[in-house]
Structure formats: structure tokens, C-alpha cells
C-alpha positions as CSV (number, residue, x, y, z in Angstrom):
1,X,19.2,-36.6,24.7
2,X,19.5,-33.8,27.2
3,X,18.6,-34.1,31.0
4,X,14.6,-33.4,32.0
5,X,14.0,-30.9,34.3
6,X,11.1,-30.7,36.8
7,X,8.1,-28.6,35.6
8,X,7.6,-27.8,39.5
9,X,10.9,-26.9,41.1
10,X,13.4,-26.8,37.8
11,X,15.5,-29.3,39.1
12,X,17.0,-32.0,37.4
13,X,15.3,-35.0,36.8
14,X,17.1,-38.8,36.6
15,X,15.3,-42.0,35.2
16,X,12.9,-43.5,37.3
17,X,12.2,-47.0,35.5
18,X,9.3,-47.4,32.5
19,X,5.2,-47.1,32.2
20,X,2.9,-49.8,31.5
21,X,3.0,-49.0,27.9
22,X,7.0,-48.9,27.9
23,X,7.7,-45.5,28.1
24,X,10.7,-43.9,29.8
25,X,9.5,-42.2,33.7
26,X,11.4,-39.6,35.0
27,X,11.6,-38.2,38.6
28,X,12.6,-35.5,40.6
29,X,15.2,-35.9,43.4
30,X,14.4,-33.0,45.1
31,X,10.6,-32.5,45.4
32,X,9.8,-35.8,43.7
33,X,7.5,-35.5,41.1
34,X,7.4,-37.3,38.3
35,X,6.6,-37.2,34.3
36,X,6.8,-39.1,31.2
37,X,9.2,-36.7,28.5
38,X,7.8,-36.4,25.4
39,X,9.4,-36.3,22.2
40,X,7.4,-33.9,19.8
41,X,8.6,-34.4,16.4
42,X,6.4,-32.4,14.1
43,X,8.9,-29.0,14.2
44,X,11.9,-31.5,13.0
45,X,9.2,-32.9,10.1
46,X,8.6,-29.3,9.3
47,X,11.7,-28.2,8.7
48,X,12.4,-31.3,6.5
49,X,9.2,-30.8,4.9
50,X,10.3,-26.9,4.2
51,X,13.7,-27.9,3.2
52,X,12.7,-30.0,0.6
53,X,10.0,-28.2,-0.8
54,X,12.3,-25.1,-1.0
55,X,15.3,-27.6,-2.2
56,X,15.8,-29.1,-5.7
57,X,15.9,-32.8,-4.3
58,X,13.2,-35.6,-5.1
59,X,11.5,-37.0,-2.0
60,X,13.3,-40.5,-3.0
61,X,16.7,-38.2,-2.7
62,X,15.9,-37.5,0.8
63,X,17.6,-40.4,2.3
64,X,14.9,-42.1,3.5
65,X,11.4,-43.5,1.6
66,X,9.2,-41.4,-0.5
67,X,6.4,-43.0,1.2
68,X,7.6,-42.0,4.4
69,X,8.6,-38.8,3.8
70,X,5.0,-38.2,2.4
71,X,3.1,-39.9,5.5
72,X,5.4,-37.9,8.2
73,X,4.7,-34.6,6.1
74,X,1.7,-34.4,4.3
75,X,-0.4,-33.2,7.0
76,X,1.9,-29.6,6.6
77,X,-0.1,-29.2,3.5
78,X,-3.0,-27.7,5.4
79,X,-0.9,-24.8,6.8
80,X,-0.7,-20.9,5.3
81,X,2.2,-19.2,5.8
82,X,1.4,-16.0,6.2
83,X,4.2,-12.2,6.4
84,X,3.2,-10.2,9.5
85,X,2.7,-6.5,8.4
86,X,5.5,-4.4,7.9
87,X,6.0,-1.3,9.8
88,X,9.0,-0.5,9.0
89,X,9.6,1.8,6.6
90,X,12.2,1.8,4.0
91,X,14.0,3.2,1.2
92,X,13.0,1.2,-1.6
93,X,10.5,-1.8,-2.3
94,X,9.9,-3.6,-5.5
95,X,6.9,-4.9,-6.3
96,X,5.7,-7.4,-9.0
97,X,3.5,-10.5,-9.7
98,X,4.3,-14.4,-10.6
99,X,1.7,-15.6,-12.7
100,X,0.8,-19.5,-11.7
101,X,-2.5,-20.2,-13.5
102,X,-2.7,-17.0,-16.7
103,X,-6.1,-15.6,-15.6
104,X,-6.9,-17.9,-12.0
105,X,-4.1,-16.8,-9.8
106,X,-1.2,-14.8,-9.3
107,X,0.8,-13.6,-6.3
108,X,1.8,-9.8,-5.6
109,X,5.1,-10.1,-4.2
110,X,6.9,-6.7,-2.0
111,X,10.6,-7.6,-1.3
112,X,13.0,-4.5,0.1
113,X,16.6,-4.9,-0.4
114,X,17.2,-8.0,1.5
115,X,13.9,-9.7,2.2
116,X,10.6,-10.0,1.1
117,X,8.1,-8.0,2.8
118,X,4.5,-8.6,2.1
119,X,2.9,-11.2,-1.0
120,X,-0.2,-11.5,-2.0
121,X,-2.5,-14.0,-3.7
122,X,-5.1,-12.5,-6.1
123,X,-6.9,-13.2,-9.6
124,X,-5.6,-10.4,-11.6
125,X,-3.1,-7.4,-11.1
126,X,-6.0,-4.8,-10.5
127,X,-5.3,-1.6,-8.5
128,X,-7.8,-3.4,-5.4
129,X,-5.3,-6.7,-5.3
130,X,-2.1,-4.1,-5.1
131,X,-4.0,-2.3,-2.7
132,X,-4.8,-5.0,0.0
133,X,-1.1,-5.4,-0.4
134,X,0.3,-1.9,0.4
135,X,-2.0,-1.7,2.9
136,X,0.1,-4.0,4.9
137,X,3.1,-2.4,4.2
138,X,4.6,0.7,5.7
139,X,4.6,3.6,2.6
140,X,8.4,3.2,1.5
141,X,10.2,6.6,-0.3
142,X,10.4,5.0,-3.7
143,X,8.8,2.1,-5.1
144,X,10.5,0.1,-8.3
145,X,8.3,-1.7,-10.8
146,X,7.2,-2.6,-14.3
147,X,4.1,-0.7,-14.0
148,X,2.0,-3.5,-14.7
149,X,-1.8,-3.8,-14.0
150,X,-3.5,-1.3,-11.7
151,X,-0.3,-0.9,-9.0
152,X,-0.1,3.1,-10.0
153,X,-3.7,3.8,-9.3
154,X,-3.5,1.8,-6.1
155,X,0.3,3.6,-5.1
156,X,-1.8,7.2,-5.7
157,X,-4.1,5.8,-3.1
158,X,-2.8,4.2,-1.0
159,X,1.1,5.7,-0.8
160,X,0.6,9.1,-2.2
161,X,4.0,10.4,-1.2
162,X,5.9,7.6,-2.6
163,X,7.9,8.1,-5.6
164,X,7.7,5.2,-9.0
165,X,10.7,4.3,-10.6
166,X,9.1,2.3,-13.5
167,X,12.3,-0.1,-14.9
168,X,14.1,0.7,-17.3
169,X,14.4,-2.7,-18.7
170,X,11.0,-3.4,-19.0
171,X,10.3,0.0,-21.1
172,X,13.0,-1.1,-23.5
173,X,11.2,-4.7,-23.8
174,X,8.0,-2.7,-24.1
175,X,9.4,-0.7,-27.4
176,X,11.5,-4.2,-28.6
177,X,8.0,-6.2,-28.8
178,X,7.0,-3.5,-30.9
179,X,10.1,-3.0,-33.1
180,X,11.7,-6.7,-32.6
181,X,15.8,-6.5,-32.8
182,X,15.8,-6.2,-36.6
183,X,13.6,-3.6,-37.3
184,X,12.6,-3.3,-41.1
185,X,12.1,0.6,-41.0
186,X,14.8,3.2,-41.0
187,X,12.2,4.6,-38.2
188,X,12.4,1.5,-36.3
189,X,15.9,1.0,-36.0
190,X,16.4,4.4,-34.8
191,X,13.5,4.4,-32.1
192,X,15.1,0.9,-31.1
193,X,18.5,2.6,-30.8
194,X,17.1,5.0,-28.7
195,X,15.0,2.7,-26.4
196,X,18.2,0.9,-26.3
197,X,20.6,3.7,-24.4
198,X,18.1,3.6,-22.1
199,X,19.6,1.6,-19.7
200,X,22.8,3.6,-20.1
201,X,21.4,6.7,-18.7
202,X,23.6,7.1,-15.7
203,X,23.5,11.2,-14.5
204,X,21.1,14.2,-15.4
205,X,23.1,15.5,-18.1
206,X,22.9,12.2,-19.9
207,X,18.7,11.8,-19.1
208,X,18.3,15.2,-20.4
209,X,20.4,14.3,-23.9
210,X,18.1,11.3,-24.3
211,X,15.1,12.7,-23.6
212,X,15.8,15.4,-26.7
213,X,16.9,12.5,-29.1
214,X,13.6,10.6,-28.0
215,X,11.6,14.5,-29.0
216,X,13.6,14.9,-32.0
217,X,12.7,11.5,-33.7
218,X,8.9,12.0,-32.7
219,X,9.6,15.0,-34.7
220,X,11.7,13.7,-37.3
221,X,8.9,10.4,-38.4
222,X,5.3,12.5,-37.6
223,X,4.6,11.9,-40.7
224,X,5.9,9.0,-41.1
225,X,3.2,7.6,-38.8
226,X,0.5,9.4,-39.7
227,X,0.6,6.7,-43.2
228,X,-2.7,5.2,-43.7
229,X,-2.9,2.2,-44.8
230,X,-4.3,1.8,-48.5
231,X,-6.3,-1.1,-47.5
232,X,-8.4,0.7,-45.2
233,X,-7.7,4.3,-44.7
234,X,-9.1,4.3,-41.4
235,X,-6.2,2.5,-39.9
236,X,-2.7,4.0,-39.5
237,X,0.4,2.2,-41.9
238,X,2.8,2.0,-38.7
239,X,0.8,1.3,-35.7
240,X,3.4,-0.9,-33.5
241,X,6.2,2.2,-34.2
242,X,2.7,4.2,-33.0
243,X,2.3,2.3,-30.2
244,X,6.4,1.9,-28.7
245,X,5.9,5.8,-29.0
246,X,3.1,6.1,-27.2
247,X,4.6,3.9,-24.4
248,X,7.7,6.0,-24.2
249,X,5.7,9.2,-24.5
250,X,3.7,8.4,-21.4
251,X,7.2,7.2,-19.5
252,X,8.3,10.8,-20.5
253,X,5.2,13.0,-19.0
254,X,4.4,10.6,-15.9
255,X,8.1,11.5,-14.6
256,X,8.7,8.0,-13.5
257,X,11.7,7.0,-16.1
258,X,14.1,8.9,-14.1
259,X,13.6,8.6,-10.7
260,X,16.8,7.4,-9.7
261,X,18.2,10.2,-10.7
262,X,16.7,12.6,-8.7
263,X,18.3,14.6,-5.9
264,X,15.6,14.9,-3.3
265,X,15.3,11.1,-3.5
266,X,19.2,10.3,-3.5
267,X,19.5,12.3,-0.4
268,X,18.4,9.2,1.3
269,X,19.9,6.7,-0.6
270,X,20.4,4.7,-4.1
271,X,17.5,4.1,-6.3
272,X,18.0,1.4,-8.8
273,X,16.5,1.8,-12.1
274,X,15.7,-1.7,-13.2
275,X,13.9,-4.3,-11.0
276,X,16.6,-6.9,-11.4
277,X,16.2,-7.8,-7.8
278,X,12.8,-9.0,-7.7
279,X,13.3,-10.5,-11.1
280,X,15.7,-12.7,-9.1
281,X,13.2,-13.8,-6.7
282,X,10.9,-14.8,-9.3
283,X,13.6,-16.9,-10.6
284,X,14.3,-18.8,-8.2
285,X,10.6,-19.2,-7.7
286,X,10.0,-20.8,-10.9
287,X,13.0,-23.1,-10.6
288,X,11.4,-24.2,-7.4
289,X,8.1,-24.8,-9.2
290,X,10.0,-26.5,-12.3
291,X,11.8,-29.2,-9.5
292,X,8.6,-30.1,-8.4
293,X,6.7,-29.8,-11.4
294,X,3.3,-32.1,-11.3
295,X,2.0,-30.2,-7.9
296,X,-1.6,-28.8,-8.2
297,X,-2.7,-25.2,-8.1
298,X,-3.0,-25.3,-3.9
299,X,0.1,-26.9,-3.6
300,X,2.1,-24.2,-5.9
301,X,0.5,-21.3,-4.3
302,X,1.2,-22.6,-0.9
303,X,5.0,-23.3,-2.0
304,X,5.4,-19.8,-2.8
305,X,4.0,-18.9,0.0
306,X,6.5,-21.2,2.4
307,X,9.4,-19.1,-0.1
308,X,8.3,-15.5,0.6
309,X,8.0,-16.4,4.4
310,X,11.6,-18.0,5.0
311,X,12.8,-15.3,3.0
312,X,11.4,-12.9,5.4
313,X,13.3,-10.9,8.2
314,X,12.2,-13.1,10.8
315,X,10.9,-16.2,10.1
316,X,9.1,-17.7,13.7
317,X,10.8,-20.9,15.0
318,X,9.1,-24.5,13.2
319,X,7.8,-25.3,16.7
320,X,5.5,-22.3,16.5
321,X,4.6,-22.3,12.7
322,X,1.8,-25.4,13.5
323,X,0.3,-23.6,16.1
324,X,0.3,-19.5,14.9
325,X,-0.6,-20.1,10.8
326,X,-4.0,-20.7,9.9
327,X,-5.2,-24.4,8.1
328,X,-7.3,-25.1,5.4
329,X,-10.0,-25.5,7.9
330,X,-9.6,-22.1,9.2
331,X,-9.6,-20.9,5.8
332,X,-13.0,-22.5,4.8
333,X,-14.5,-21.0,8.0
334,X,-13.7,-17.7,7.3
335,X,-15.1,-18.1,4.0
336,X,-18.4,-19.2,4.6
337,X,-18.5,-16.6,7.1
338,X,-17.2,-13.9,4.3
339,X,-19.9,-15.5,1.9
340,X,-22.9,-14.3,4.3
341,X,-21.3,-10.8,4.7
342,X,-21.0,-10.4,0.9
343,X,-25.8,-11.4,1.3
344,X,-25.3,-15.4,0.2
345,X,-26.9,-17.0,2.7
346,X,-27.3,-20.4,0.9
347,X,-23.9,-21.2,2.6
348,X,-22.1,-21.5,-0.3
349,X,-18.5,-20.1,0.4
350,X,-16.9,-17.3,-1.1
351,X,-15.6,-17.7,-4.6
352,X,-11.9,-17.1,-4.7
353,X,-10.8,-13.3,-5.3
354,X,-14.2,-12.3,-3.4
355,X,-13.7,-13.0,-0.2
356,X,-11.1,-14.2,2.6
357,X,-9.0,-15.9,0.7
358,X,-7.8,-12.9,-1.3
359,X,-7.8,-10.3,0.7
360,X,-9.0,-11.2,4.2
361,X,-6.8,-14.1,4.4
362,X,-3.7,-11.5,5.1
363,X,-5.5,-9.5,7.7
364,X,-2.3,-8.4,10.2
365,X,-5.2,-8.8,13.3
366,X,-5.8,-12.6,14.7
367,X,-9.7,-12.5,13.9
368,X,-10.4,-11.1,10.5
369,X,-13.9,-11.5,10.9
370,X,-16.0,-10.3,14.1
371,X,-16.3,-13.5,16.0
372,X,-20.1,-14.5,17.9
């Protein structure tokens, strides 16, 4: 244990005998005050807490008893970890959401090249959700995603000058659900060759080839899609081929396929094409949920949560976390109080994707409401 120092003159402090209740009194040589030391152990608990919720380990792994572990710790439950805004501006962000409960909740994450910057914890992947999200985020030159949901609508509002890179991966997997790898068509297994290469294009040159094989078998099968079928002649023979082509027929005219290969956007850096690096982060996410499978739908959210933050720039020391992050308590406050601002006075509080807990809940200011 290290030496006490006075709290009045910073001097060094030596052991003074014990208080009634036992404890160890310490006092100053020099001015002569005195003080009990406390040991605060909730910033060592956290970081155990943390560790193991971010680890792979069982809590009877831990080295010491579940039920302790779960008595020193479980209190940490109550806390949201929540990014500061992000001012800086950079290069390239991907963006993309972890489903936890399919329609009920899923978090909007933003990670740059070497930690996350922003997440978000929503209902759906609407343009509003990816928009409370950018919000906090300084407008980066390019952003790479699977263009999921409403996050183009809400990029045109909200970062107008930033350039989409829509992943190349994910447009092949778009045109494979419709094909599958063995197509039965002649057409198929062409459009699926072509989808394919698509994540070969490496220069110009090579985007501009692909492009004009993509044109000529649109040209080539026309009328091979057009087929009715004989069943009912109001719907078309081929509509999955219909439908890959309309995919990469959008990709083509939205300009988004081949961002990365653009000059104006080099000039500052690489652009990848895929979104391979988020993709990782999801990853590990859902091996973390997977070692601690059985947790409830609070619980998850608020693991990923406690992911995104340590894998932020700069996480705040464990001694601060209790003290700066908001509580369940907070939470429910600020609800209530978003419930009467939304006209429901019957104190009821806001239903989940309405009010703060959405949106509010990762306000950069320390009051997100006006306070009385």
C-alpha cells in the first residue's frame, strides 16, 4: 500500500494507531492532522466486471466464486456507457447495424479505421435512427456501407458532401440470393459470373470493362426477362434474375459501386471497397454475446455498449465511469420527462424508439432535457 499524504499541507503521513471501529488512523508529522484512508474498491470491481463481460471466461473461471463475483458487480448493471461526440473528422467511417432482438432492437454502429466512433440503439434502420447517429459524428470524406435501411436518405441530409462506397461484397451477396451458386439458367450463370468479378475490380480501366459486360448481358437476356409466366400472364417468368438486375442497375446510376476508385477521393487517401472492417467488429460482438448466451435484452444491449466504448479512442479511467455515465434511474427520469414533451401526461414513460432512450439518450450536452 503506498504512503498517505496530508489533504492540508501534502506531506507525508505515518500510522497513528486504530479507530473505535478498527480502522487504520493516519497523521501528519508536520501540521498534524489526521484521517482515516479509504480503500475505494468499485473502479477495481469495474474493471473486472468489464473484463469479463468483454472476455470469453465463465464467472466460475474467474478465480474466485460466481456468487461473489455477481454480489461485488451487479450493481454495474445500471450504468450506460455512452461515446462522447466526435469532432474529428476523418477519412473514412463505416457504418452498419447488429440486429439483437429482429424487429425490437438494433444498434447503429460508426467505427473509423482504428476505433469505433459513435453507436446507436434504435428499433429499426430508418433514415431518423442513422440520422441521430451522424449527427454526433463529424461528416467524414467517404462513408463505406451495405446500404441498408434509410442510412442514404439520412447521409443526403445530414452529410451532403460525403461520398458512399456501397460494398462490394454485399452487392455480390445481393445478386447470389437471387441466383444461388448454381444457377439453373444460362442467364443466371452469366449474371452470377459477372456479379462475381466484382470484387476483382481493382483500377478504372477494369470498372469501365465490367460495367460494359454488366450493359451488354442486360442487352443480351431483355427478352429473356420480359417471359410471362403461363400461369398468370400478369407476372414475369424470371423475376429473381429481374430483381439481381435491378439491384445492380441501381448500384450502376447511384455512382456508389466505385468509389474507391475515384481520384478526387484518393487524393486523400485509400478507400476500401468492402466493409470487412466493421464486419469484424460485429464478429467479435456476437462471439461475446454467444459466451454469455442466456443474458436478457437490457443486458445484451448494455454489453455492446461496454464493447463500442472500450473500443473507443479514449476510454475515461474506471474510477470516473460510476460517476460520469448515466443509470437506469437517470434513464427512467428522462423518460418520463420525454413522455410529457411528446403531450402524455398520464405519466406513463416513453415507449422505446420514441423518446430518450433512442435518441436523447446520446445527447453530447450533460442535460438533454431543460431542467426546472
Amino acid at each position: 500500500m503506498s504512503i498517505s499524504k496530508c489533504s492540508i499541507c501534502g506531506s507525508k503521513m505515518s500510522k497513528n494507531g486504530f479507530t473505535k471501529a478498527g480502522r487504520q488512523r493516519w497523521r501528519c508529522a508536520l501540521c498534524g492532522g489526521s484521517s482515516v484512508r479509504r480503500n475505494d474498491t468499485t473502479a477495481r470491481w469495474l474493471k473486472a466486471f468489464v473484463g469479463w463481460l468483454l472476455g470469453k471466461f465463465a464467472q466460475s473461471e474467474l478465480g474466485m466464486a460466481a456468487r461473489t463475483f455477481r454480489d461485488k458487480t451487479s450493481a454495474f448493471w445500471r450504468i450506460w456507457p455512452i461515446l462522447p461526440v466526435c469532432d474529428e473528422v476523418h477519412h473514412v467511417i463505416y457504418m452498419d447495424g447488429i440486429w439483437l432482438v429482429r424487429n425490437k432492437a438494433v444498434i447503429l454502429i460508426a467505427l473509423a479505421e482504428r476505433h469505433v466512433v459513435g453507436c446507436h440503439l434504435a428499433k429499426s434502420e430508418n433514415s431518423k435512427d442513422w440520422g441521430c447517429l451522424m449527427q454526433r459524428i463529424a461528416p467524414p470524406d467517404v462513408l463505406v456501407c451495405d446500404g441498408a435501411g434509410g442510412i442514404g436518405k439520412a447521409m443526403r441530409a445530414f452529410w451532403p458532401n460525403t461520398r458512399m462506397q456501397r460494398c462490394t461484397f454485399h452487392a455480390f451477396c445481393q445478386v447470389k440470393r437471387c441466383t444461388t451458386a448454381r444457377p439453373k439458367t444460362q442467364a443466371g450463370v452469366d449474371l452470377y459470373a459477372v456479379a462475381k468479378d466484382l470484387m476483382h475490380v481493382k483500377t478504372s480501366t477494369e470498372a469501365a470493362v465490367w460495367m460494359a459486360r454488366f450493359q451488354r448481358w442486360c442487352t443480351d437476356y431483355e427478352e429473356f426477362l420480359k417471359e410471362r409466366s403461363e400461369a398468370d400472364r400478369r407476372k414475369h417468368k424470371h423475376e429473381k434474375l429481374r430483381k439481381a438486375r435491378r439491384v445492380l442497375t441501381e448500384l450502376c446510376n447511384s455512382g456508389t459501386l466505385f468509389t474507391y476508385l475515384d481520384e478526387d477521393v484518393l487524393a486523400e487517401g485509400p478507400v476500401p471497397s468492402t466493409s470487412n472492417k466493421i464486419e469484424n467488429l460485429n464478429g467479435r460482438i456476437r462471439r461475446m454475446l454467444s459466451a454469455h448466451r442466456g443474458m436478457n435484452i437490457d443486458h445484451r444491449i448494455k454489453a455492446v455498449f461496454w464493447l463500442c466504448y472500450m473500443e473507443s479512442e479514449e476510454p475515461i479511467p474506471f474510477a470516473r465511469m460510476p460517476k460520469e455515465f448515466p443509470t437506469d434511474e437517470d434513464i427512467a427520469r428522462w423518460r418520463y420527462r420525454a413522455a410529457r414533451q411528446l403531450g402524455d401526461d398520464s405519466g406513463t414513460p416513453a415507449r422505446w424508439g420514441e423518446g430518450l432512450v433512442w435518441s436523447e439518450l446520446h445527447n453530447g450536452t450533460p442535460y438533454p432535457f431543460a431542467t426546472d
